[in-house]
C-alpha positions as CSV (number, residue, x, y, z in Angstrom):
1,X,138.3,96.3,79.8
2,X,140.3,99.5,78.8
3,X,142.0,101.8,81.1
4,X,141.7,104.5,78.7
5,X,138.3,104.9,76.3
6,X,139.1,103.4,72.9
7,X,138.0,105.7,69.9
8,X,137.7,104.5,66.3
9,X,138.0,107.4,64.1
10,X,136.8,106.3,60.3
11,X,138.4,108.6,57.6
12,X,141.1,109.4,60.4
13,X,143.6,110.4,58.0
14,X,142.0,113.1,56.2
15,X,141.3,116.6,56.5
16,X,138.9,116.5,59.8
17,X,140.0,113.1,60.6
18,X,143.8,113.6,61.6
19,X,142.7,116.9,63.4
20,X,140.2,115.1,65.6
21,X,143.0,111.7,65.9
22,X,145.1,114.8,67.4
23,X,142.8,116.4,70.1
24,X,141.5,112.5,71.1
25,X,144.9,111.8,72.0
26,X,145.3,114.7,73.5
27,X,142.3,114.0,75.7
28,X,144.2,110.7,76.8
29,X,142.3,108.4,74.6
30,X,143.0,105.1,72.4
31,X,142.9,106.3,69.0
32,X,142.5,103.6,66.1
33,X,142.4,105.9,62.6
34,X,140.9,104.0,60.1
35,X,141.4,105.3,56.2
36,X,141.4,103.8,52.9
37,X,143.4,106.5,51.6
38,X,141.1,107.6,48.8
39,X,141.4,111.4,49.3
40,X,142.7,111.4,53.0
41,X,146.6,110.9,53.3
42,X,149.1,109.1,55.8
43,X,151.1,112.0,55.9
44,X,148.3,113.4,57.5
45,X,148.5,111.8,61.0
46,X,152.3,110.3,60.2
47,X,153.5,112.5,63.4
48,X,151.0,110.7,65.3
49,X,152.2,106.8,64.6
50,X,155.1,106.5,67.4
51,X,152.5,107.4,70.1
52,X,151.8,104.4,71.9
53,X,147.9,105.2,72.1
54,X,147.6,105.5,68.4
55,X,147.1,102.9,65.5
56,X,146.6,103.9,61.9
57,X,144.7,100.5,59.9
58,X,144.0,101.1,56.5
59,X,140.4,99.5,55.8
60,X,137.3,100.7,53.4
61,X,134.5,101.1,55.2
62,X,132.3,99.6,52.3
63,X,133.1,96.1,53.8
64,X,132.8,95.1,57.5
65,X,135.1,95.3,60.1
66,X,135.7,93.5,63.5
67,X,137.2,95.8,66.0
68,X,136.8,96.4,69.6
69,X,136.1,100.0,70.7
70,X,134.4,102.3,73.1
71,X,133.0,105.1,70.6
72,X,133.1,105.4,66.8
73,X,133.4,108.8,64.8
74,X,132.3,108.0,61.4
75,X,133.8,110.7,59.1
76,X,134.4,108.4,56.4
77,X,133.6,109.5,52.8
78,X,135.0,112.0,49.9
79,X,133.8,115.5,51.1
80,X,134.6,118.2,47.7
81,X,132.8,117.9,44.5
82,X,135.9,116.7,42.6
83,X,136.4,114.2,44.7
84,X,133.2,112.6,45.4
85,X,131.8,113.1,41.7
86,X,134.6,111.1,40.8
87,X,133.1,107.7,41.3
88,X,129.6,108.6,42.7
89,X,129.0,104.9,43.4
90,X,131.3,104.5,45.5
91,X,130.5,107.6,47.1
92,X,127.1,106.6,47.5
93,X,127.9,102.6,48.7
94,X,130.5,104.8,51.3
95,X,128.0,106.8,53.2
96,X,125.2,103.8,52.5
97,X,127.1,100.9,53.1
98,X,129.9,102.4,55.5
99,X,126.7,103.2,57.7
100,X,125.4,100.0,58.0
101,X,128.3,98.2,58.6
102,X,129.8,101.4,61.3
103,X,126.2,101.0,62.8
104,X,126.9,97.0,62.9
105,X,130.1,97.5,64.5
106,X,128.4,100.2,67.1
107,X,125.6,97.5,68.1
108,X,127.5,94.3,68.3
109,X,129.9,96.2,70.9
110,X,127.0,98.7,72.1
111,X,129.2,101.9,71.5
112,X,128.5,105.4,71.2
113,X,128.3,106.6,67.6
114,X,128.4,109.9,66.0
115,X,128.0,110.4,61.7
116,X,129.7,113.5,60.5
117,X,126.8,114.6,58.5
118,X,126.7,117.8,56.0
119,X,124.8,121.0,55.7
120,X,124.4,119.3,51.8
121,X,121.3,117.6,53.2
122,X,119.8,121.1,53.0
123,X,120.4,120.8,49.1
124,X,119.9,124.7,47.7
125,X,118.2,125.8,50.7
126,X,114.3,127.7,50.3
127,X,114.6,128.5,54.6
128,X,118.0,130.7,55.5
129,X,120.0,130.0,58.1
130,X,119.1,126.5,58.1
131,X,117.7,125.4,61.1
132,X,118.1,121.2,62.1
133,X,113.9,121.1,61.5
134,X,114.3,122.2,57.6
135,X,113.6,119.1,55.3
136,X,116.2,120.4,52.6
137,X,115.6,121.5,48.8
138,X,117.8,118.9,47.3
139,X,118.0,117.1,43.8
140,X,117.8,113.4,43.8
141,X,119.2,112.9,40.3
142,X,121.7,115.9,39.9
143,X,125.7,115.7,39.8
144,X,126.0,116.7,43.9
145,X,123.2,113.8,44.6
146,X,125.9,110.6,45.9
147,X,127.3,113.0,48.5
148,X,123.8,114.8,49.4
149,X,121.3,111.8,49.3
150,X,124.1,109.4,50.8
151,X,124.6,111.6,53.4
152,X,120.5,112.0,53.3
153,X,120.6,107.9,53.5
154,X,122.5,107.8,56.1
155,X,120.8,110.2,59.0
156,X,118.1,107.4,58.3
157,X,119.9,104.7,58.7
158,X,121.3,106.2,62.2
159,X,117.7,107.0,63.2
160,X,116.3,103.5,62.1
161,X,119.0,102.0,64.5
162,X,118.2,104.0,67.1
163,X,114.5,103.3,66.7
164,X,115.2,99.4,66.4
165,X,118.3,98.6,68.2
166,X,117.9,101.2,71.3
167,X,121.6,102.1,69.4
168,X,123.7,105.3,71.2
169,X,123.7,107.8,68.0
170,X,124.6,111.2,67.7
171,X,124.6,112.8,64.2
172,X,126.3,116.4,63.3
173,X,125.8,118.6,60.2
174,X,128.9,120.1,59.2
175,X,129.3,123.1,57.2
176,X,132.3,124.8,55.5
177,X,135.2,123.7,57.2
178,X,138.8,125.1,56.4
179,X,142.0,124.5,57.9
180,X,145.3,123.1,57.6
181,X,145.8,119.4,56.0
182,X,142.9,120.4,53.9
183,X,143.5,118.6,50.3
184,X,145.1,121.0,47.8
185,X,143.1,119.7,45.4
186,X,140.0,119.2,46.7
187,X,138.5,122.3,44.5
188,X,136.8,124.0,48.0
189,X,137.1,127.4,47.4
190,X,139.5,128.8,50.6
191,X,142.3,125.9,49.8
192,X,141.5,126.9,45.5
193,X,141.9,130.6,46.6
194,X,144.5,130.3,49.0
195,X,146.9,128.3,46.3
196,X,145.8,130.6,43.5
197,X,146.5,133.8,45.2
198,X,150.0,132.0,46.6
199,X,150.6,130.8,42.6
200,X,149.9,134.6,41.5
201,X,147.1,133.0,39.4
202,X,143.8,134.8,38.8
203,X,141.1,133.7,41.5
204,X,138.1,131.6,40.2
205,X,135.1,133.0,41.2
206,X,131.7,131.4,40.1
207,X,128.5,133.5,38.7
208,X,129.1,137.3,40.5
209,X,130.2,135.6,43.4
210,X,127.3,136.6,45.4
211,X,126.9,133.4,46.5
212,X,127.2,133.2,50.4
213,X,128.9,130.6,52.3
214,X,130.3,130.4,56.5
215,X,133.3,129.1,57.0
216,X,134.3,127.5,60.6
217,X,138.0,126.9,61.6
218,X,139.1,123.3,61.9
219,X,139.7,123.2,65.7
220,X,136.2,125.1,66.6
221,X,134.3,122.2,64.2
222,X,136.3,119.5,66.2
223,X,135.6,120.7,69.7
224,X,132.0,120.6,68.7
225,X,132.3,116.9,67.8
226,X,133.4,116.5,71.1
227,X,131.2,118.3,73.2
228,X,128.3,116.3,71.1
229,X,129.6,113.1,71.9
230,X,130.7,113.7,75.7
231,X,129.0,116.9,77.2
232,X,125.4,115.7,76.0
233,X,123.0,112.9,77.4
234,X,121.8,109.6,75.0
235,X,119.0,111.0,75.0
236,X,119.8,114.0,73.0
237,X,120.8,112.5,69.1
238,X,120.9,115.6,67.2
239,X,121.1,116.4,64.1
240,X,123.0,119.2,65.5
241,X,124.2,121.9,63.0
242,X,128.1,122.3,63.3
243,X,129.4,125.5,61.4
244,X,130.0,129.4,61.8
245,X,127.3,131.1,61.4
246,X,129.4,134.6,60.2
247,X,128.3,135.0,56.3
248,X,130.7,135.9,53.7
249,X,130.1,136.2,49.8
250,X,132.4,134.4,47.8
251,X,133.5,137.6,46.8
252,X,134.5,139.1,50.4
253,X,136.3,135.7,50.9
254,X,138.5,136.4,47.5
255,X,139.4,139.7,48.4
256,X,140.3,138.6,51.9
257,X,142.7,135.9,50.6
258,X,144.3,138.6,48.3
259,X,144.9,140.9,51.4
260,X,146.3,137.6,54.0
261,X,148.4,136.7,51.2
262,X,149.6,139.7,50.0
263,X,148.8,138.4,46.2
264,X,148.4,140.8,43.2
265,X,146.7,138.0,41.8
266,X,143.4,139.0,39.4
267,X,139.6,137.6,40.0
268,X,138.5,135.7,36.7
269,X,134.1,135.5,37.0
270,X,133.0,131.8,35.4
271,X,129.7,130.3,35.1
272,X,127.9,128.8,37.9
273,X,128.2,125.3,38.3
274,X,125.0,122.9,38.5
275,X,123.1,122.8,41.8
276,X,125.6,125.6,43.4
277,X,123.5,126.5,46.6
278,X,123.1,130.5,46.7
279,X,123.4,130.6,50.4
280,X,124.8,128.6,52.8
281,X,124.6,129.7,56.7
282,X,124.0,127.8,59.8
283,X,121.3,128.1,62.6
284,X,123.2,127.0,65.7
285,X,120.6,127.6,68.1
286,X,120.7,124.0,69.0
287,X,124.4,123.6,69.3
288,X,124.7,126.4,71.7
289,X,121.9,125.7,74.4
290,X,122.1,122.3,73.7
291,X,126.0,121.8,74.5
292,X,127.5,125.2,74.8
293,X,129.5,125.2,71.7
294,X,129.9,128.2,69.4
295,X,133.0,129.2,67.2
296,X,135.0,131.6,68.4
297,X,137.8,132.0,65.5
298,X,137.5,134.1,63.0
299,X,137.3,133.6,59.8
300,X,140.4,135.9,59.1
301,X,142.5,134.5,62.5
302,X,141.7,131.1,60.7
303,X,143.4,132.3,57.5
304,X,146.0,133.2,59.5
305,X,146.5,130.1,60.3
306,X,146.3,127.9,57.1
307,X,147.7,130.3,54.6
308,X,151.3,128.8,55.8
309,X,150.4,125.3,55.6
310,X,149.9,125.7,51.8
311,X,153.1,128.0,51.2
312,X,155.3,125.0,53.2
313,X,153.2,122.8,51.1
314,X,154.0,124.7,47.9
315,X,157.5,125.8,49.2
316,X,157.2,129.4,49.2
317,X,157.5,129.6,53.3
């Protein structure tokens, strides 16, 4: 019925969200961004609302909604520990119940889904880099568990629909993501470093900050939501590992923040929080032959490239 595909993007006008509203419209698409506004922002996607192919509708995806659209992104839900550990059962009930009633949505219209999962499923990982085939090493009961075993929850869910409804799913494990529009206080540790270093505060780094993690640049994650969803056949559902697969230590990423920022800024060594996985790395084997996507910023190009969005944020640009 549409001339031009119709994409509902759920947690639109956060972080991920407003970036992927941006490139869909840039791909000549329909957008409708759908937020509650919990941690995501309308200032995030406010350049976008005089475009005639875009429509911001604030909604929680805890309860259902009646929309027609071709494909559905569901990126809804709190993504940092402060955020999601805030109300945990909401947290849970959003990646639990927003699932079933997304899924709902997708069958009733029979669209094309994709969940924005999380490398979390992997818990503290016992296999590195983390292929799509590990099980995970998670705690059921611990602090991190709403966002982990929601998440967890919620690959079922997508399976069980597939497996019942003959439902178009796609599913992608996202790991460290960092960018501009992240949330300054979100308490991920490039946007914490990045405003530290810019605040001449000393730099909080947990245990030795040995720690590893790989960080992937906004725009590379969001071109590999799109080649999951269009360059790849139903039959193909993933999961599908989404990240860079460069390692850094916590350490190496403090220093590196010191030297883009140009801060003189001290490193303060705290105790390591519950659950803190010691490495993090992705195995994007299947990505690459699967679809063709790899990242190809790096991480200190993609500091480059957020470091000003927090000083115009702070006003220090």
């Amino acid at each position: 019925m549409h001339l031009k595909k119709r994409v509902l993007v759920t947690g639109g006008a956060g972080f991920l969200g407003s970036h992927l509203c941006e490139r869909l419209l840039a791909d000549d698409c329909e957008v409708v961004c759908l937020d509650n506004c919990f941690t995501g922002s309308k200032q995030n996607v406010i350049h976008l609302v005089g475009n005639p192919n875009f429509e911001f509708l604030r909604h929680d995806i805890t309860f259902p909604l009646y929309i027609e659209v071709d494909e559905i992104y569901n990126l809804a839900c709190p993504a940092s520990p402060i955020h999601y550990q805030h109300d945990p059962v909401q947290t849970t009930k959003t990646s639990v119940h927003g699932a079933i009633n997304m899924l709902g949505l997708a069958k009733r219209l029979k669209a094309k889904i994709m969940q924005a999962s999380t490398s979390e499923v992997y818990g503290d990982p016992a296999i590195h880099p983390q292929p799509e085939s590990y099980w995970g090493n998670v705690n059921p009961i611990g602090f991190r568990s709403c966002y982990d075993e929601g998440k967890r929850c919620a690959e079922t869910l997508f399976f069980d629909y597939r497996r019942q409804h003959k439902l178009r799913i796609k599913v992608a494990r996202i790991f460290n993501t960092y960018g501009p529009r992240m949330h300054p206080n979100d308490g991920r540790v490039v946007s914490n470093f990045i405003i530290q270093a810019l605040q001449g505060q000393p730099l909080t780094v947990y245990g030795k900050g040995e720690q590893t993690r790989s960080f992937c640049y906004v725009d590379d994650l969001v071109e590999g939501f799109i080649r999951l969803m269009n360059n790849t056949d139903d039959d193909f559902t993933g999961p599908a590992n989404l990240g860079n697969p460069g390692e850094f230590t916590i350490l190496e990423l403090a220093e590196l923040v010191l030297k883009h920022t140009g801060s003189t800024s001290k490193i303060d060594f705290l105790p390591l929080p519950e659950d803190d996985p010691k490495q993090r790395r992705p195995d994007i084997t299947v990505a690459r032959t699967t679809f063709g996507w790899e990242p190809t910023i790096t991480l200190e190009e993609g500091l480059e490239k957020t470091i000003p969005y927090f000083k115009k944020m702070l006003d220090l640009a």
